[in-house]
C-alpha positions as a Markdown table, in Angstrom:
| # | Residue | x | y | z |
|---|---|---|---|---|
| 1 | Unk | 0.0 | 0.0 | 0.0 |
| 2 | Unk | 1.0 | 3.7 | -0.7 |
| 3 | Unk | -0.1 | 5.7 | 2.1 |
| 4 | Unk | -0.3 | 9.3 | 2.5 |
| 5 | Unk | 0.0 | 11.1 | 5.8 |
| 6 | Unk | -1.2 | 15.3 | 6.0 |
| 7 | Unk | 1.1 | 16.6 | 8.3 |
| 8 | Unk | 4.4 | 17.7 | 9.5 |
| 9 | Unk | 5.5 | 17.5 | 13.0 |
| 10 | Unk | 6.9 | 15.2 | 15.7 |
| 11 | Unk | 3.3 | 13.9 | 16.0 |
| 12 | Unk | 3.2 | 12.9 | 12.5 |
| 13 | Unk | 6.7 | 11.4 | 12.7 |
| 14 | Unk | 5.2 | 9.3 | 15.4 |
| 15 | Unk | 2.6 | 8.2 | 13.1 |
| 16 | Unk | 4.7 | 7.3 | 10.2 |
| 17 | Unk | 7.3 | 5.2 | 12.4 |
| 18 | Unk | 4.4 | 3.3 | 13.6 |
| 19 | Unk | 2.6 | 2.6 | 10.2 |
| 20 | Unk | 6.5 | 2.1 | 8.5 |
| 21 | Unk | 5.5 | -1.6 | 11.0 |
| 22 | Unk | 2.7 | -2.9 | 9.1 |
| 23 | Unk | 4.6 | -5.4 | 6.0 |
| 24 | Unk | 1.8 | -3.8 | 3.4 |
| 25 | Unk | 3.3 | -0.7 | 3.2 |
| 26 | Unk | 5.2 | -0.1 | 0.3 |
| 27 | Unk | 5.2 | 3.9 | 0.6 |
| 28 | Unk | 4.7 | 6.7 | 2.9 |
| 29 | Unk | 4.5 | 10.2 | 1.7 |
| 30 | Unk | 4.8 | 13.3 | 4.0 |
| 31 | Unk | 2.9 | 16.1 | 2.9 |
| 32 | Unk | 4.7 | 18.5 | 3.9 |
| 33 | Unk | 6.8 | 16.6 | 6.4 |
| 34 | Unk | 10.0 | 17.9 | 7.3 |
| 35 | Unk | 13.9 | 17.1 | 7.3 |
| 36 | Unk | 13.2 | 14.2 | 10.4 |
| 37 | Unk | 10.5 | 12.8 | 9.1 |
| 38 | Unk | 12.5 | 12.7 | 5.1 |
| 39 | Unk | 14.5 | 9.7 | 7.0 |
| 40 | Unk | 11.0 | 7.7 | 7.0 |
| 41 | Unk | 8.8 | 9.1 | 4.1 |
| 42 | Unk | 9.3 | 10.6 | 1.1 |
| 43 | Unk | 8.3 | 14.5 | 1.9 |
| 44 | Unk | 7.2 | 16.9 | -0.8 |
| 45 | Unk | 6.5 | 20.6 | 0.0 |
| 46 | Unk | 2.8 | 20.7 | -0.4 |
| 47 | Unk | 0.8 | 22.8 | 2.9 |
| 48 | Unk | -1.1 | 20.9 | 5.1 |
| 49 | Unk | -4.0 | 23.3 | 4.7 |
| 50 | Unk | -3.5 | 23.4 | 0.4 |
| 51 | Unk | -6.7 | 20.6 | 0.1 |
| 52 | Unk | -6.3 | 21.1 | -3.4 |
| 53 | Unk | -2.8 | 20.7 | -3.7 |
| 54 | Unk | -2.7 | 17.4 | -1.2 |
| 55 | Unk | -5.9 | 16.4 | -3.6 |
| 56 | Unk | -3.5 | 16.4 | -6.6 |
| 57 | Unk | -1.1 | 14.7 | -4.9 |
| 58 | Unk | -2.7 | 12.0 | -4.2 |
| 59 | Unk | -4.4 | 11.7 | -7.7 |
| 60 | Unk | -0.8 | 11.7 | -9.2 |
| 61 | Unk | 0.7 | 9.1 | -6.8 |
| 62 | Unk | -1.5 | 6.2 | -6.4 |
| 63 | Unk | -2.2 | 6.7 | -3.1 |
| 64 | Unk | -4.0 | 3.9 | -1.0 |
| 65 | Unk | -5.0 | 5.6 | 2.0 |
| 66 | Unk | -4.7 | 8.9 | 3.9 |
| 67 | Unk | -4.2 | 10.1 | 7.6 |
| 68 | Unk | -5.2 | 13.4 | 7.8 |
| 69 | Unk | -3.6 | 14.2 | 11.3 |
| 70 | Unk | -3.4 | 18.0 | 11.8 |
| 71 | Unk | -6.5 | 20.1 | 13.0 |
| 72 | Unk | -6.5 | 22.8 | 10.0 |
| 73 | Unk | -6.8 | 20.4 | 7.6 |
| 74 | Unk | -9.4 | 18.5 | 8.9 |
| 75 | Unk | -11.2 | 21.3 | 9.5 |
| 76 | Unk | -11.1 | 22.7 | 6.3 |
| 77 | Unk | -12.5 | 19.0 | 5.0 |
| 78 | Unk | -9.6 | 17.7 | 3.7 |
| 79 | Unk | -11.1 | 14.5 | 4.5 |
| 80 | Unk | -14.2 | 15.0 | 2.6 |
| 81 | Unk | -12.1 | 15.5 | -0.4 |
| 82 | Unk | -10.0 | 12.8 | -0.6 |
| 83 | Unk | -12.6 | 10.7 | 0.1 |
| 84 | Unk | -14.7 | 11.8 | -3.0 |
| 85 | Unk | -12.0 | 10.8 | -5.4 |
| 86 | Unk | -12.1 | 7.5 | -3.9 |
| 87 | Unk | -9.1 | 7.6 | -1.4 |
| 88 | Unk | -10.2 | 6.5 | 2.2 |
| 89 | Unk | -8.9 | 8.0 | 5.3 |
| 90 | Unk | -8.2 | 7.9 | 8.6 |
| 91 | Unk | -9.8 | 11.0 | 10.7 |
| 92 | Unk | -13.1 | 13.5 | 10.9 |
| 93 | Unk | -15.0 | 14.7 | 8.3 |
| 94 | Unk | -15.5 | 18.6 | 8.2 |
| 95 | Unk | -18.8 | 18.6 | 9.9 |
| 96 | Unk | -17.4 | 16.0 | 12.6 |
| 97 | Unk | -14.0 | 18.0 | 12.9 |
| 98 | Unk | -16.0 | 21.0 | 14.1 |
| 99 | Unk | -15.7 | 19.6 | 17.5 |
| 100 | Unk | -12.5 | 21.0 | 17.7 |
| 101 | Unk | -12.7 | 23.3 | 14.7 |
| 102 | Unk | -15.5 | 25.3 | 17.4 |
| 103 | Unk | -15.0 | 25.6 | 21.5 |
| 104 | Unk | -18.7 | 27.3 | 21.1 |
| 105 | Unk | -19.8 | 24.3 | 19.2 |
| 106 | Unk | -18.6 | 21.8 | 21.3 |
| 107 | Unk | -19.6 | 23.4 | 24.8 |
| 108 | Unk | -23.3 | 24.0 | 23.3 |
| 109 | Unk | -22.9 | 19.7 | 22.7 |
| 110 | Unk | -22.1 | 19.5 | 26.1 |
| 111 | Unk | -24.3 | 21.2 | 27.7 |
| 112 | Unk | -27.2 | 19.9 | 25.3 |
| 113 | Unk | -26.4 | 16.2 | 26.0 |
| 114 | Unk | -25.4 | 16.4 | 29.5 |
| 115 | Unk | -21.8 | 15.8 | 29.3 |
| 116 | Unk | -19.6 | 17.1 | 32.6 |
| 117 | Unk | -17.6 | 20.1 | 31.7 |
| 118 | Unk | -16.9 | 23.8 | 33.2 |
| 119 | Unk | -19.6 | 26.7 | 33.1 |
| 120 | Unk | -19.3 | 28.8 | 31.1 |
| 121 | Unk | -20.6 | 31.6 | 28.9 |
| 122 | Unk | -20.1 | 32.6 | 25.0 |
| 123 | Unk | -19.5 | 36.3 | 23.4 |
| 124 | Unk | -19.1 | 37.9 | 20.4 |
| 125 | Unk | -18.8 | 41.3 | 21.7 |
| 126 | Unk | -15.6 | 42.3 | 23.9 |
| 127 | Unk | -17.3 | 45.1 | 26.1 |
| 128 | Unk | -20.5 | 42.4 | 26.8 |
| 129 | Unk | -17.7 | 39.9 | 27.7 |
| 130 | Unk | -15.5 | 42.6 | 29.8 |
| 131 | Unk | -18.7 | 43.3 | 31.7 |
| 132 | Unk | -19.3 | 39.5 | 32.4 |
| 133 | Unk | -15.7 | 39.3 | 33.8 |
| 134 | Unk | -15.7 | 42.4 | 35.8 |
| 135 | Unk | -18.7 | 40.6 | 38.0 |
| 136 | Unk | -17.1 | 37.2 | 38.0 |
| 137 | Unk | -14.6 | 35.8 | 39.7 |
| 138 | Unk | -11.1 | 34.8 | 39.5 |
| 139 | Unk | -9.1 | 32.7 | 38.4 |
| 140 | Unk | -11.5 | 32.2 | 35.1 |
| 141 | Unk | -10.6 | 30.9 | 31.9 |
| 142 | Unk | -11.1 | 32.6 | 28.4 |
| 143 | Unk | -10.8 | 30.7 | 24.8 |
| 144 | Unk | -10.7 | 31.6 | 21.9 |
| 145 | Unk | -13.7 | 30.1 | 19.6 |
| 146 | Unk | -11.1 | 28.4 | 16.8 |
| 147 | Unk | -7.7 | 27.3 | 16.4 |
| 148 | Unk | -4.9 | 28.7 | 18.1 |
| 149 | Unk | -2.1 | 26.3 | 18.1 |
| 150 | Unk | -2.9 | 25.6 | 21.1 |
| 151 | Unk | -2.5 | 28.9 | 22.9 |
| 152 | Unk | -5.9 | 30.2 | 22.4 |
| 153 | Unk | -6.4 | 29.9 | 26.3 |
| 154 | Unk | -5.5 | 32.0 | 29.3 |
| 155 | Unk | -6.3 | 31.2 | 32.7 |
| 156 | Unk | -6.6 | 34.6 | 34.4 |
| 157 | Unk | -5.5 | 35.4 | 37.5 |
| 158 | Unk | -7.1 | 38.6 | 38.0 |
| 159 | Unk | -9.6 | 40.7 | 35.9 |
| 160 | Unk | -7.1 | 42.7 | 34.3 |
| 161 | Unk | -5.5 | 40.0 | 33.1 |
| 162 | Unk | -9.2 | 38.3 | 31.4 |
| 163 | Unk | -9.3 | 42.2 | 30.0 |
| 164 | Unk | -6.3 | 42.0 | 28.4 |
| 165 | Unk | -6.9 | 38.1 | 27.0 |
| 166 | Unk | -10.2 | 39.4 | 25.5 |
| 167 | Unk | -8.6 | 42.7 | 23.7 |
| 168 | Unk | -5.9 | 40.5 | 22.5 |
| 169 | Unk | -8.4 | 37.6 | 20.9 |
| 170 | Unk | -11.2 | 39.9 | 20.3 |
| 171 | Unk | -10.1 | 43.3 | 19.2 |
| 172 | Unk | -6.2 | 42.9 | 18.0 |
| 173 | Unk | -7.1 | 39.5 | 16.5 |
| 174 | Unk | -3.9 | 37.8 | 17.6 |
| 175 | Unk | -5.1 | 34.1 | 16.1 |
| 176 | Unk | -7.6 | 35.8 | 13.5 |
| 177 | Unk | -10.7 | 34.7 | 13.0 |
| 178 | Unk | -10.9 | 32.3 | 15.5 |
| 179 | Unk | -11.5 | 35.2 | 18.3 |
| 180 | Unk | -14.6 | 36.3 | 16.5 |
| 181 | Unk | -16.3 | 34.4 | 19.5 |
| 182 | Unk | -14.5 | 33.7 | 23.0 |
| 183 | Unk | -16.0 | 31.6 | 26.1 |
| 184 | Unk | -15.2 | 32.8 | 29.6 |
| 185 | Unk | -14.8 | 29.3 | 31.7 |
| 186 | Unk | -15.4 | 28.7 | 35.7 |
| 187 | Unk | -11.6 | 27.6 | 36.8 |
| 188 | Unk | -11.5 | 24.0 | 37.1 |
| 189 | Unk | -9.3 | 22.5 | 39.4 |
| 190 | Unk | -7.6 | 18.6 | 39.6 |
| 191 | Unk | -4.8 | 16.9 | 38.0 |
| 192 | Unk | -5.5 | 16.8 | 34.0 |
| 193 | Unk | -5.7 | 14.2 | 32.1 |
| 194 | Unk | -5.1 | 12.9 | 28.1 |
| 195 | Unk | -7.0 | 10.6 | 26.8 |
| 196 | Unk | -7.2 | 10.1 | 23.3 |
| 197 | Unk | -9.4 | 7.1 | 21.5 |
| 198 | Unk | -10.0 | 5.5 | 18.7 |
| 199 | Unk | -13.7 | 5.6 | 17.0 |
| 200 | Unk | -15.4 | 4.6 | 13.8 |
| 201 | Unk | -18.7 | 6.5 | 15.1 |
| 202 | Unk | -19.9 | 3.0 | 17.4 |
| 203 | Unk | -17.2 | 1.8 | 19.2 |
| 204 | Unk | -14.8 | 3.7 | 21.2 |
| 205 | Unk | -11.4 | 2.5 | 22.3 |
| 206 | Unk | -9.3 | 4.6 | 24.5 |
| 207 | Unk | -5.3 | 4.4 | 24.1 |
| 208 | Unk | -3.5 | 4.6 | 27.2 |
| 209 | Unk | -4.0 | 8.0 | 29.2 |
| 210 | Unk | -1.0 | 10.6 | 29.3 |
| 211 | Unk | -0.1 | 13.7 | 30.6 |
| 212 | Unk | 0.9 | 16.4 | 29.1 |
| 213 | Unk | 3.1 | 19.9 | 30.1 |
| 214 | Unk | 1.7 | 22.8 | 28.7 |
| 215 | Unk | 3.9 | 25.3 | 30.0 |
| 216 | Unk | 7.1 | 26.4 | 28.6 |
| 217 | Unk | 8.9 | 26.6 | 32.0 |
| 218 | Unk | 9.7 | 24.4 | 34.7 |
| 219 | Unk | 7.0 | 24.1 | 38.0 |
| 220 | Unk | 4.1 | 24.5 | 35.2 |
| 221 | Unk | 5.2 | 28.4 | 35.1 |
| 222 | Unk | 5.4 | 30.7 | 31.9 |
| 223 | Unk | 3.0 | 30.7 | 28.7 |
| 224 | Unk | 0.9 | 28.0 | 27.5 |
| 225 | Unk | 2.4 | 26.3 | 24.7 |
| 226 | Unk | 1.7 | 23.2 | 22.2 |
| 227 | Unk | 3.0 | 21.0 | 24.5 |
| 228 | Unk | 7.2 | 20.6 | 26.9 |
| 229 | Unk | 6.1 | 17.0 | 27.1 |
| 230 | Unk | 4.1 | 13.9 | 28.0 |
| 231 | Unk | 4.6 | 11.0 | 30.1 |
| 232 | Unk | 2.0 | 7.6 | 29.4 |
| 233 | Unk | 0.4 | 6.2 | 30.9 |
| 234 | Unk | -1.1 | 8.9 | 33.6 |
| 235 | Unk | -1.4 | 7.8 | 37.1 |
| 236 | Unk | -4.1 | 9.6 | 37.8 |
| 237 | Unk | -6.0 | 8.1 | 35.5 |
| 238 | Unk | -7.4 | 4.7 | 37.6 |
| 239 | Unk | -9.7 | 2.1 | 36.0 |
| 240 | Unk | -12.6 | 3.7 | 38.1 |
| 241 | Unk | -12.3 | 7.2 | 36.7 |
| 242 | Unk | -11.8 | 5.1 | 33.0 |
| 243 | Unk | -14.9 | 3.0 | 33.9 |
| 244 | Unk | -16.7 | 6.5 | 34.5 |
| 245 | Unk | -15.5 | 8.7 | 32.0 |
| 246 | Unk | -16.5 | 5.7 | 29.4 |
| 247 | Unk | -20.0 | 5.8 | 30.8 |
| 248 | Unk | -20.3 | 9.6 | 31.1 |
| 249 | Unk | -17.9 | 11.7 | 28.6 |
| 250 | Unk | -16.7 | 9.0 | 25.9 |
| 251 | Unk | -19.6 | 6.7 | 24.4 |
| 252 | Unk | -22.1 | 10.0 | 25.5 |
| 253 | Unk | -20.2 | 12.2 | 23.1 |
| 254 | Unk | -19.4 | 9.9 | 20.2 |
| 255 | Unk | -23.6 | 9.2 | 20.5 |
| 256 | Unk | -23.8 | 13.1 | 20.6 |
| 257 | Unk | -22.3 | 13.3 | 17.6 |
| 258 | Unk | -24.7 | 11.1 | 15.8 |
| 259 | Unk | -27.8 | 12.3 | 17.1 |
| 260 | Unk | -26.5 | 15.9 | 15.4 |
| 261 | Unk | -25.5 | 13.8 | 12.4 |
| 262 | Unk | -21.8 | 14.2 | 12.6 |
| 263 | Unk | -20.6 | 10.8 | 13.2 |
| 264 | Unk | -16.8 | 10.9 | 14.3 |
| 265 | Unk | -14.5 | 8.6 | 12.4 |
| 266 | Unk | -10.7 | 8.9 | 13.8 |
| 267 | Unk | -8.9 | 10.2 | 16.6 |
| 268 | Unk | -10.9 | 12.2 | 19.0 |
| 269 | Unk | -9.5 | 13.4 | 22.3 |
| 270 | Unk | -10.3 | 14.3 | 25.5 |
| 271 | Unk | -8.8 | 16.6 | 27.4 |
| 272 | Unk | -10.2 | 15.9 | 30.9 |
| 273 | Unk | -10.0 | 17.1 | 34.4 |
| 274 | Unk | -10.1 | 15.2 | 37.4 |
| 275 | Unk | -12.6 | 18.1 | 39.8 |
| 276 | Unk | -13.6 | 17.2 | 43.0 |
| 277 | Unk | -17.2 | 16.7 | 41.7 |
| 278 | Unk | -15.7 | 14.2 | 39.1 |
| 279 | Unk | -14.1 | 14.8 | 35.6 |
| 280 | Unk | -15.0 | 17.0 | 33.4 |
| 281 | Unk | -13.9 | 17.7 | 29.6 |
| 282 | Unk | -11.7 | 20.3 | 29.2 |
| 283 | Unk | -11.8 | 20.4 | 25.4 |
| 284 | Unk | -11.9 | 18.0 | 22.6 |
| 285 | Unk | -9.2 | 17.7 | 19.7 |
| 286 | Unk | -10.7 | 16.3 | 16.9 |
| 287 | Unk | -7.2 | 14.3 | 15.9 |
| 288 | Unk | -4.0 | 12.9 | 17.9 |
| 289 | Unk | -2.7 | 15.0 | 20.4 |
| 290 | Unk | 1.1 | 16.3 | 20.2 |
| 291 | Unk | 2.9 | 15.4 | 22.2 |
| 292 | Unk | 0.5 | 13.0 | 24.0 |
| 293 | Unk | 1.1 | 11.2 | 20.2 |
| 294 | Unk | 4.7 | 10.7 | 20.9 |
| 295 | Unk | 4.4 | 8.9 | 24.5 |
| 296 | Unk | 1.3 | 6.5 | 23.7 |
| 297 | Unk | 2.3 | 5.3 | 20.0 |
| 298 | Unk | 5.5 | 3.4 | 21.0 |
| 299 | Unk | 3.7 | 1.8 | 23.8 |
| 300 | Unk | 1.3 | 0.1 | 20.9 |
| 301 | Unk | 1.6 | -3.4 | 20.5 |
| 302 | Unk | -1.4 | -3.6 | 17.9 |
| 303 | Unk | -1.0 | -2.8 | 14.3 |
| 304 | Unk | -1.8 | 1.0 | 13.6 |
| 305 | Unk | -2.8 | 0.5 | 9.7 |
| 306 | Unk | -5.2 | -2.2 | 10.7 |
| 307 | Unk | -7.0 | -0.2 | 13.6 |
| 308 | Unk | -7.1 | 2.9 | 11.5 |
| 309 | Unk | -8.6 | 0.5 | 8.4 |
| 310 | Unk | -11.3 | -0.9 | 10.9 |
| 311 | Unk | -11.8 | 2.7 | 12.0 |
| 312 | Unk | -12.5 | 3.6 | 8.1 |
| 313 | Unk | -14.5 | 0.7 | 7.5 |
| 314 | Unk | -16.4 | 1.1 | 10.6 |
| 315 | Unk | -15.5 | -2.5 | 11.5 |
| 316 | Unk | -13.5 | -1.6 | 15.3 |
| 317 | Unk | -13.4 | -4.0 | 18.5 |
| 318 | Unk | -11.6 | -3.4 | 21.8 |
| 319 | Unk | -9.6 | -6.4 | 21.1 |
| 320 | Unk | -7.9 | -4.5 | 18.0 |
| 321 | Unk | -6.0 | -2.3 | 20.7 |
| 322 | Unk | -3.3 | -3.7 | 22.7 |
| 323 | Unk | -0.7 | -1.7 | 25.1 |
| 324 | Unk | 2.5 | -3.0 | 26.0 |
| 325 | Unk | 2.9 | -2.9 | 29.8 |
| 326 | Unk | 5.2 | -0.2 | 30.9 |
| 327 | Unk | 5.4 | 3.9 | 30.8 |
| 328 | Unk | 6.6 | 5.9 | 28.3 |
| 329 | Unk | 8.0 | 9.8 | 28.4 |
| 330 | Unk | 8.5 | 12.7 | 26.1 |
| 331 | Unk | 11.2 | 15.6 | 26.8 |
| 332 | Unk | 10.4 | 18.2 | 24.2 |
| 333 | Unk | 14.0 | 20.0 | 22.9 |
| 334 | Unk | 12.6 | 23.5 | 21.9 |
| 335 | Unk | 14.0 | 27.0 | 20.7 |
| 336 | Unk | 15.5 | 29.3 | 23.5 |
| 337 | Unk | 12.5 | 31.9 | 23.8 |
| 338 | Unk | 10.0 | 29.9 | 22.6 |
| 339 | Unk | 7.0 | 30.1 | 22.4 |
| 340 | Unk | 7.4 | 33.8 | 21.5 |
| 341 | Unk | 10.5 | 34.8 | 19.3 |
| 342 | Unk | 13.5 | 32.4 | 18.9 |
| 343 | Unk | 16.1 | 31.6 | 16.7 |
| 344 | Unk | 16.5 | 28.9 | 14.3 |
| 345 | Unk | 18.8 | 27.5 | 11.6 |
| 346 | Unk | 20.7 | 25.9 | 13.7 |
| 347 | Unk | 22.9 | 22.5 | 13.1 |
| 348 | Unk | 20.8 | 19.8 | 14.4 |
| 349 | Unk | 23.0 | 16.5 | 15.9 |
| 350 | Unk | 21.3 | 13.0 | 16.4 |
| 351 | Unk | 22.4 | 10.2 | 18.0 |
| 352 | Unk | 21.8 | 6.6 | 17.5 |
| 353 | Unk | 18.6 | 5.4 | 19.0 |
| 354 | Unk | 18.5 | 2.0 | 21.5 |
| 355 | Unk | 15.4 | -0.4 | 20.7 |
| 356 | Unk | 13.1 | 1.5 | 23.4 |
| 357 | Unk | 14.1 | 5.1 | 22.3 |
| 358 | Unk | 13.1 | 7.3 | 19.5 |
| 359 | Unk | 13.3 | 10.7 | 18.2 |
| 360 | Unk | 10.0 | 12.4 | 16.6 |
| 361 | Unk | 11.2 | 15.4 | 14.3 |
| 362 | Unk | 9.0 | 18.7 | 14.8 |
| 363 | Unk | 10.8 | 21.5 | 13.5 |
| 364 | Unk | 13.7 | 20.4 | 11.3 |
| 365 | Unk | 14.9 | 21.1 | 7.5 |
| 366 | Unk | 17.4 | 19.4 | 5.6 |
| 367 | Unk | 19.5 | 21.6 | 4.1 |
| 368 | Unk | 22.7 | 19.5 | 1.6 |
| 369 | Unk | 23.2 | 16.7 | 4.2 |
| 370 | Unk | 23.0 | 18.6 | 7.1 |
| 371 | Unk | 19.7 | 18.8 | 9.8 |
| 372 | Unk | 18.8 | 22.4 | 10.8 |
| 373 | Unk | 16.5 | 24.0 | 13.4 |
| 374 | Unk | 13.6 | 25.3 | 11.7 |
| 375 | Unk | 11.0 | 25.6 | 15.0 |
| 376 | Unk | 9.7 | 26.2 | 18.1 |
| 377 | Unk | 9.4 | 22.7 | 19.3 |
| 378 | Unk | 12.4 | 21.0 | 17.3 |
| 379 | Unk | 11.8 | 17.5 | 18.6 |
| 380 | Unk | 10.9 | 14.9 | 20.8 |
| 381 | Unk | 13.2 | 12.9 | 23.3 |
| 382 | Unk | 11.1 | 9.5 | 23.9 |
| 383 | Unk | 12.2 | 6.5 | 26.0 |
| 384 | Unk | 9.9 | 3.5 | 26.9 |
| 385 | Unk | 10.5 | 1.2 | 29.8 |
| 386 | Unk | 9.0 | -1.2 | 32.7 |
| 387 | Unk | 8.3 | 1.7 | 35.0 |
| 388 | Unk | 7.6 | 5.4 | 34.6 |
| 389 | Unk | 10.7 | 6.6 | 36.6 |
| 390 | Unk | 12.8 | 4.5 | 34.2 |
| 391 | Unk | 11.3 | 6.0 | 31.4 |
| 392 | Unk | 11.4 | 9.8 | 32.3 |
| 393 | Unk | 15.4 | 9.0 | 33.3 |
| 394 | Unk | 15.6 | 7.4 | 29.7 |
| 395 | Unk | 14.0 | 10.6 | 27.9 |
| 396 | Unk | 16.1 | 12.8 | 30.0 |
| 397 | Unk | 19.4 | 11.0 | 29.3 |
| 398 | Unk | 18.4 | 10.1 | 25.9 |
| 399 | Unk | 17.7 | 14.3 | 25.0 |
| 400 | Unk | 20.9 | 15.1 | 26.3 |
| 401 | Unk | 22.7 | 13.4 | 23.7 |
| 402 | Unk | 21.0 | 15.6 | 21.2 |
| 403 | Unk | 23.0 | 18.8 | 20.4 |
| 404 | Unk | 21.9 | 21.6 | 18.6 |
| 405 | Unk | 22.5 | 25.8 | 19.4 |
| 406 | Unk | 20.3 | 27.9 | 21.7 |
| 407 | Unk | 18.4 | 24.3 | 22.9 |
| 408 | Unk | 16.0 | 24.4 | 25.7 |
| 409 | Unk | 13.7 | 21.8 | 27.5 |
| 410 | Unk | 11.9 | 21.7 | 30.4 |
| 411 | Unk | 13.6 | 19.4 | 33.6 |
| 412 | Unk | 10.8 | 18.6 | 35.7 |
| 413 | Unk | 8.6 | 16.4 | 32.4 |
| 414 | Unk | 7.2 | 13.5 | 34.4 |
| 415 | Unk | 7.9 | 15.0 | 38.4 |
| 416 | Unk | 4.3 | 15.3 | 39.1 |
| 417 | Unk | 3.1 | 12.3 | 37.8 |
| 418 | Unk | 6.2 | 10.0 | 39.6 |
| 419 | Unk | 5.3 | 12.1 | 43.1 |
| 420 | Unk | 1.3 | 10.4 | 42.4 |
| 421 | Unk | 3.1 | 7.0 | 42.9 |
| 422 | Unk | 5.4 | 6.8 | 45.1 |
C-alpha cells in the first residue's frame, strides 16, 4: 500500500514510524513533512491546509489511504475530499471536525447532552464579555472560539488580566478569525488528564491516558504552549475514573455526535479534568494530540494500519488495541524563547537510538546533508521502559545526547506524575 499522511511534526513522525511496521506498506508520503520525518517518508513541500494541492497529490501518486492528522486540515474538510476521489482515510469529516474546529460548538454539545464540563458563557462582543468578567470571579478561563495552536487559552489570575486576554483575541485578533467568538470558563481545578481514542462512530477504544506539560517553564510556570512534554500512561487516570468517564464523557459524546448527524470517524481526544465533583472535559481535539502522540504510540503493541482501516470501514473492536505494559516519556527540545521569538537555523546532531528510544522530528529542514533547526518545538526525546521513573530517566538521558545551538527543555517532564506513585 501507498499511504499518504497530512502533516508535518513530531506527531506525524510518530505516526509514520508506527505505520512504516505494518509489511503492506510499500510507501509513505509526508505532505509537507520535514527534514526528520525525510528519514522515513518521502516529503514533498505541499501545505497541510493546500486541500487542493494534497488532492492532486494523491491523484498523481496512487495513493491507498490517507491520515489526515493535523487540526486545519481536517477542518477545512480535507477528509471530505479525498474521500470523493475514492481515497479512504483515517480521521473527521468537516462537519465532525468542528468539534474541535469550534470551542462554542462543542460546549453547546455538552451542555445539550449532559456531558460534565466547566460553566461557562459565549460572546461575540468584547465590552459584553468585559462586563461579564468584571462581575465574576477569578481565576476564570477565556478561549478563543477556533484554532490557536494551542494557545488560544489564558487562565486569568485577575480581571485585568481576562481584560487583556479578550482585547488580545477579540479586538487585535492575535489568532484571527478564530476570536470572533470567545467563552469565559469557571476555573476548574484537579490533576489533567489525556485521553485520546480511537472511533469509527460506534465503538470507542481509548489508548492509554498521558499527561501532558503545557507550559514552557519548569514548575508549570510561563505561557501555554503546544506542549514541553508527556509522560503515558497517567497515574491519575485509575480504571474507576476510565470506567466513568467511558459511561459519562466517551460513548455519551461519540452518541452526541450522531444524534446531530456528525458521526466521528478517527482520533478524537479528550482533554479531561479530574474536579472534586468528578471529571469534566476540558476540550476536545478532533485528531492525535502532540505530544500525547509521541508517548502513547511506541507503547502500541497492535498494528496501527489495521486499527485505522477498521476505524475507516467502521469494523473496530476493543480487542484490536493492545498496550505494552510499561510507561513511556516525552522531553520536548525546543528554541530558546520559545514560544514567542527564537532563533533557528541551527545545526541539528542525532544520535543513535537503542530499541526502546526514538526521536520524533517537529521542527527540522534538511538543508545538503546537514539537519537544521527550523521551529519552536524542534523534537521529541522518547524512551519507553518497565516503569515510569525509568522512562522519564531514559528521555532525559536520551535528550541530552541531542546537540543543537540555543536548545531548551523543560527538567521537571514526568515530576508530578512520579510524586502520584510513590
Amino acid at each position: 500500500m501507498n499511504i499518504l499522511v497530512v502533516g508535518g511534526g513530531g506527531r506525524e513522525h510518530a505516526v509514520i514510524k508506527s505505520l512504516k511496521k505494518n509489511n503492506s506498506v510499500e510507501k509513505i508520503y509526508a505532505l509537507p513533512g520535514n527534514g526528520g520525518i525525510a528519514r522515513d517518508a518521502e516529503c514533498y513541500p505541499v501545505k497541510a491546509t493546500d486541500v487542493a494541492g494534497i488532492v492532486e497529490f494523491a491523484k498523481t501518486h496512487a495513493v491507498d489511504f490517507a491520515v489526515v492528522t493535523p487540526d486545519d486540515p481536517l477542518v477545512l474538510g480535507c477528509v471530505d475530499a479525498l474521500e470523493e476521489i475514492g481515497i479512504p482515510c483515517f480521521g473527521p469529516k468537516k462537519n465532525a471536525a468542528i468539534i474541535e474546529g469550534s470551542k462554542v460548538f462543542s460546549k453547546d454539545l455538552m451542555q445539550k447532552y449532559g456531558i460534565p464540563t466547566a460553566e461557562s458563557r459565549a460572546f461575540t462582543d468584547a465590552d459584553e464579555a468585559i462586563a461579564y468578567l468584571k462581575a465574576g470571579s477569578f481565576p476564570a478561563v477565556v478561549k478563543a472560539d477556533g484554532l490557536a495552536l494551542g494557545k488560544g487559552v489564558v487562565i486569568a489570575q485577575t480581571f485585568e488580566e481576562a481584560e487583556t486576554a479578550v482585547r488580545e483575541i477579540m479586538c487585535d485578533k492575535v489568532f484571527g478569525a478564530s476570536g470572533n467568538s470567545i467563552l469565559v470558563e469557571e476555573f476548574l481545578t484537579g490533576p489533567e488528564v489525556s485521553v485520546l481514542s480511537f472511533t469509527d462512530g460506534k465503538t470507542v477504544v481509548p489508548m492509554i491516558s498521558s499527561m501532558d506539560h503545557k507550559r514552557a517553564k519548569d514548575n508549570d510556570e510561563g505561557l501555554n504552549t503546544g506542549g514541553m512534554g508527556t509522560v503515558a500512561p497517567n497515574p491519575f487516570f485509575t480504571e474507576a475514573v476510565a470506567k466513568e468517564c467511558m459511561e459519562k464523557i466517551f460513548l455519551p459524546t461519540v452518541r452526541a455526535m450522531n444524534a446531530e448527524g456528525r458521526t466521528f470517524k478517527g482520533c478524537l481526544y479528550f482533554g479531561l479534568m479530574l474536579t472534586p465533583k468528578g471529571p469534566k472535559v476540558i476540550e476536545y481535539n478532533c485528531r492525535f494530540g502532540d505530544p500525547e502522540t509521541q508517548v502513547v504510540l511506541p507503547l502500541l503493541k497492535s498494528d496501527l494500519l489495521e486499527i485505522m482501516l477498521a476505524v475507516n470501514k467502521g469494523t473496530l473492536t476493543p480487542d484490536m488495541v493492545r498496550f505494552r505494559n510499561g510507561a513511556a516519556c516525552c522531553v520536548v527540545l525546543a528554541s530558546e524563547g520559545y514560544p514567542k521569538s527564537y532563533q533557528t537555523g541551527y545545526e541539528l546532531t542525532l544520535p543513535e537510538t537503542e530499541e526502546n528510544e526514538h526521536i520524533f522530528v517537529a521542527g527540522a529542514k534538511k538543508e545538503g546533508e546537514k539537519l537544521l533547526t527550523a521551529g519552536g518545538r524542534v523534537l521529541g526525546a522518547v524512551a519507553a521502559a518497565d516503569t515510569l521513573k525509568q522512562a522519564v530517566e531514559g528521555a532525559y538521558a536520551l535528550a541530552e545526547k541531542i546537540k543543537f545551538e540555543n536548545a531548551y527543555m523543560r527538567k521537571d517532564i514526568g515530576k508530578r506524575a512520579l510524586s502520584a506513585i510513590r
